[in-house]
LOLOLUM-485527 format. One record per residue (C-alpha): x, y, z; residue in one letter. Coordinates in nm, 4 decimals, always signed. Example, Ala and Ser with C-alpha at 12.3 -4.5 7.8 and 13.67 -1.06 7.14 Angstrom:
      east     north        up  type
   +1.2300   -0.4500   +0.7800     A
   +1.3670   -0.1060   +0.7140     S
This chain:
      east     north        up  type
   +4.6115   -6.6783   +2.9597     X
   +4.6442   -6.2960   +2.9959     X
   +4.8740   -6.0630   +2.8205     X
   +5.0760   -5.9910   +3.1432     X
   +5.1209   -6.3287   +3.2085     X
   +5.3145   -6.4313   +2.8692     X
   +5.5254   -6.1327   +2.9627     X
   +5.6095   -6.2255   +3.2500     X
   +5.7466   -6.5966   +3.1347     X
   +5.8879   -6.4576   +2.8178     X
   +6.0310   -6.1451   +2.8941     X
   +5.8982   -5.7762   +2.8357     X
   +6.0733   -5.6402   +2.5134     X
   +6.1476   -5.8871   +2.1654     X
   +6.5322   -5.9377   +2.0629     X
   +6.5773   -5.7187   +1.7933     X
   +6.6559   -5.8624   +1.4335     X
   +6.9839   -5.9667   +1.3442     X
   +7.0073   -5.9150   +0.9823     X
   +7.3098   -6.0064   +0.7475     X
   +7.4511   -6.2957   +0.9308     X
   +7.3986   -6.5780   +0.6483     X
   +7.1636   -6.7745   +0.4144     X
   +7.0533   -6.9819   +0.7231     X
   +6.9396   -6.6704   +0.9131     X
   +6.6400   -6.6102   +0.6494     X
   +6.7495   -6.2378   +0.6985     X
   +7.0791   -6.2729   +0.4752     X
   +7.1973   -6.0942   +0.1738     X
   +6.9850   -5.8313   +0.1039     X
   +6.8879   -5.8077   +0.4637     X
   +6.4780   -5.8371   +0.4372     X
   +6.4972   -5.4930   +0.1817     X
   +6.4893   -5.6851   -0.1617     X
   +6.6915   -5.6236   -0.4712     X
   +6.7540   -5.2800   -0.5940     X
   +6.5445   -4.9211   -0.5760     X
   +6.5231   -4.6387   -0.3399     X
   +6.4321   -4.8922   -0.0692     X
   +6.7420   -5.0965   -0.0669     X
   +6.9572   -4.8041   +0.0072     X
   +7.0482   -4.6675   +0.3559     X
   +6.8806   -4.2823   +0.4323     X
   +6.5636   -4.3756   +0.2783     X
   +6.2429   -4.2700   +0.3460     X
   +5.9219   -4.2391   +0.2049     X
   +5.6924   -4.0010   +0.2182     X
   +5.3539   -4.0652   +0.4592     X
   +5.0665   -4.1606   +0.3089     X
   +5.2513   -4.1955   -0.0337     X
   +5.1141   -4.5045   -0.1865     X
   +5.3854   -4.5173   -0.5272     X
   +5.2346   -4.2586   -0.7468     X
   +4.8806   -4.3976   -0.7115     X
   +4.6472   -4.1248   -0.5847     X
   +4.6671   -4.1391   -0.1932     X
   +4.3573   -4.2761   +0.0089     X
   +4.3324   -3.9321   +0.1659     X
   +4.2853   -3.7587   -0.1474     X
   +4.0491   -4.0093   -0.2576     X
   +3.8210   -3.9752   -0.0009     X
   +3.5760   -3.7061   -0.0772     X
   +3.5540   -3.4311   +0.1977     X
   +3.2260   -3.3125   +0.2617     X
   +3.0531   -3.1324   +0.6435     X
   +3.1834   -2.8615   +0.8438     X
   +3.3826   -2.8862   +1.1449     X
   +3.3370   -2.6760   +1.4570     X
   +3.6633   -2.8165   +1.6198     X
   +3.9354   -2.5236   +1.6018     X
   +3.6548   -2.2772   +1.7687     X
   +3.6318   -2.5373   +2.0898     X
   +3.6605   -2.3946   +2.4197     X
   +3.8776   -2.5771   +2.6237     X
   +3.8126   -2.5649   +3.0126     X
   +4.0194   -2.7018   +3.3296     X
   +3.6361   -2.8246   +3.4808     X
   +3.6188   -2.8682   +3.8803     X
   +3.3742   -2.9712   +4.0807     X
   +3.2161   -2.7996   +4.3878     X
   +3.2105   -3.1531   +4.5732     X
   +3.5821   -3.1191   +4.5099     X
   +3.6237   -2.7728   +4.6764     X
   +3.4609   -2.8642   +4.9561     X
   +3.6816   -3.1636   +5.0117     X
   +3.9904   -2.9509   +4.9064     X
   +3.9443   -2.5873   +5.0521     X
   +3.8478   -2.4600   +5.4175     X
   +3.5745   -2.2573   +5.4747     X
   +3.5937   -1.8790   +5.3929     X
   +3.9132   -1.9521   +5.1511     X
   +3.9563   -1.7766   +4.8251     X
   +3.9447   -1.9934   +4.5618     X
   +4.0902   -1.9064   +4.1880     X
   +4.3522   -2.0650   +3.9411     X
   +4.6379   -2.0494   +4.1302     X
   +4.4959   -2.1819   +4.4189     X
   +4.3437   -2.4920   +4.2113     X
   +4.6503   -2.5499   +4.1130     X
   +4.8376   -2.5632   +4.4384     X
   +4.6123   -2.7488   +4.5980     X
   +4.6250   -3.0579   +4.2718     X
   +4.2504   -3.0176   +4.1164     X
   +4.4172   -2.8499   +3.8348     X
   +4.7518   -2.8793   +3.6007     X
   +4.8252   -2.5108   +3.5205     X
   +4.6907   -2.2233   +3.4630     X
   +4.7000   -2.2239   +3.0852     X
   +4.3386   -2.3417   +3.0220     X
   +4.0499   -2.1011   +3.1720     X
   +3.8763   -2.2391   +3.5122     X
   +3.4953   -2.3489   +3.4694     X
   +3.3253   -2.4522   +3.7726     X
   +3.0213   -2.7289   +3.7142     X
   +2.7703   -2.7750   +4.0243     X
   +2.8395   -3.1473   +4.1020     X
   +2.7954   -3.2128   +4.4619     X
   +2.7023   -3.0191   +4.7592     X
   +2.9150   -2.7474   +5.0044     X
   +2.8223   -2.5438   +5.2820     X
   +3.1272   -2.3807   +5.3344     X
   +3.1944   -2.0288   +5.2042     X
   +3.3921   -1.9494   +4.9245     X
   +3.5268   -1.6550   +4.7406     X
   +3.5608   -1.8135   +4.4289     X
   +3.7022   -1.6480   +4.0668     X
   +3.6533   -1.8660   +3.7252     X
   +3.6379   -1.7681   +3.3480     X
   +3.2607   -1.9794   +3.3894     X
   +3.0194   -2.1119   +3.6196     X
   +2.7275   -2.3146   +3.5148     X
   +2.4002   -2.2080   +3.6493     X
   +2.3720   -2.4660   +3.9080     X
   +2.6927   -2.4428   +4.0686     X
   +2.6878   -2.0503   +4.0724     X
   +2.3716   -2.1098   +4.2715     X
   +2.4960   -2.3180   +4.5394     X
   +2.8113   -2.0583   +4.5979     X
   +2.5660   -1.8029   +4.6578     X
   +2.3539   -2.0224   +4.8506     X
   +2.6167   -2.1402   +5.0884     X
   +2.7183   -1.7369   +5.1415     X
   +2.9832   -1.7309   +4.8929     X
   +3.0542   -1.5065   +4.5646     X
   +3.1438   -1.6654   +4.2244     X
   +3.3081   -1.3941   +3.9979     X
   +3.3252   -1.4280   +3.6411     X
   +3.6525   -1.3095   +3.4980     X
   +3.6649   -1.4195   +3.1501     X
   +4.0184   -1.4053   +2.9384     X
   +3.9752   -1.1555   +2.6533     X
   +4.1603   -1.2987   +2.3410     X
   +4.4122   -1.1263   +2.2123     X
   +4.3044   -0.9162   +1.8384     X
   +4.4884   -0.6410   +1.6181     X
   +4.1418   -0.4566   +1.7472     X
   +4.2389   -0.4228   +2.0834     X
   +4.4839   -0.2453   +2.1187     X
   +4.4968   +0.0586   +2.3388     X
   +4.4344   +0.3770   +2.1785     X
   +4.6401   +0.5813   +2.3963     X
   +4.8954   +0.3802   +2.3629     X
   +4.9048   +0.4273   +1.9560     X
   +4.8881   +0.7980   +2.0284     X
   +5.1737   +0.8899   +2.2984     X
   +5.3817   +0.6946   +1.9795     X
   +5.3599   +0.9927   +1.7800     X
């Protein structure tokens, strides 16, 4: 018997838990919270990963390596199979265009283009990256794959004109 067919005798969501309605219920008096303390009372919470005073499992755990994670690059990555399915031939293809046409969600993430698939249609295409392969078939077909890479923002650069028309 399969998940979806138990749900589909019994029902989808469980009855929720009627508690303080007698002895006989099993969830009477003290409603399933026990007697006394900071969990009996209404508006409590605890704290995550606080374990009552005993040092947590987190901070037990001994931390050790090097993680390259926040410097990631994240990329929207397309296909040049899927341009050629998408996009006529001789279109201009950048961000915006990805993105009205479905192959991408938004233009927040930078455009890389991998070389998956063949084209022989033209395109004018614009992406933060290529990889080697699919810059190559581009050019091959008669295209041109610009690189237009997002400079990240520093206190560095800033324009120095602007700092001096200021004053």
């Amino acid at each position: 018997m399969m998940i979806h067919e138990i749900t589909s005798k019994v029902g989808r969501y469980k009855t929720r838990k009627r508690v303080g309605r007698g002895r006989g219920s099993g969830h009477g008096k003290t409603c399933g919270r026990g007697h006394k303390g900071a969990g009996s009372r209404a508006g409590y919470t605890r704290r995550p990963y606080f374990e009552g005073g005993q040092m947590s499992f987190v901070r037990r755990i001994p931390k050790r390596g090097f993680s390259n994670a926040p410097f990631r690059h994240l990329y929207h990555l397309v296909n040049i199979k899927a341009l050629h399915a998408r996009f006529e031939d001789g279109a201009e293809v950048n961000a915006e265009s990805l993105v009205r046409v479905g192959l991408v969600r938004d233009t927040r993430l930078p455009v890389k283009i991998l070389g998956e698939g063949e084209t022989t249609k033209k395109f004018d295409v614009t992406a933060a990256k290529f990889s080697a392969s699919a810059k190559a078939k581009i050019l091959a077909a008669g295209g041109t794959a610009t690189e237009v890479s997002r400079v990240k923002w520093t206190r560095g650069h800033e324009k120095a004109g602007a700092a001096a028309k200021d004053v």
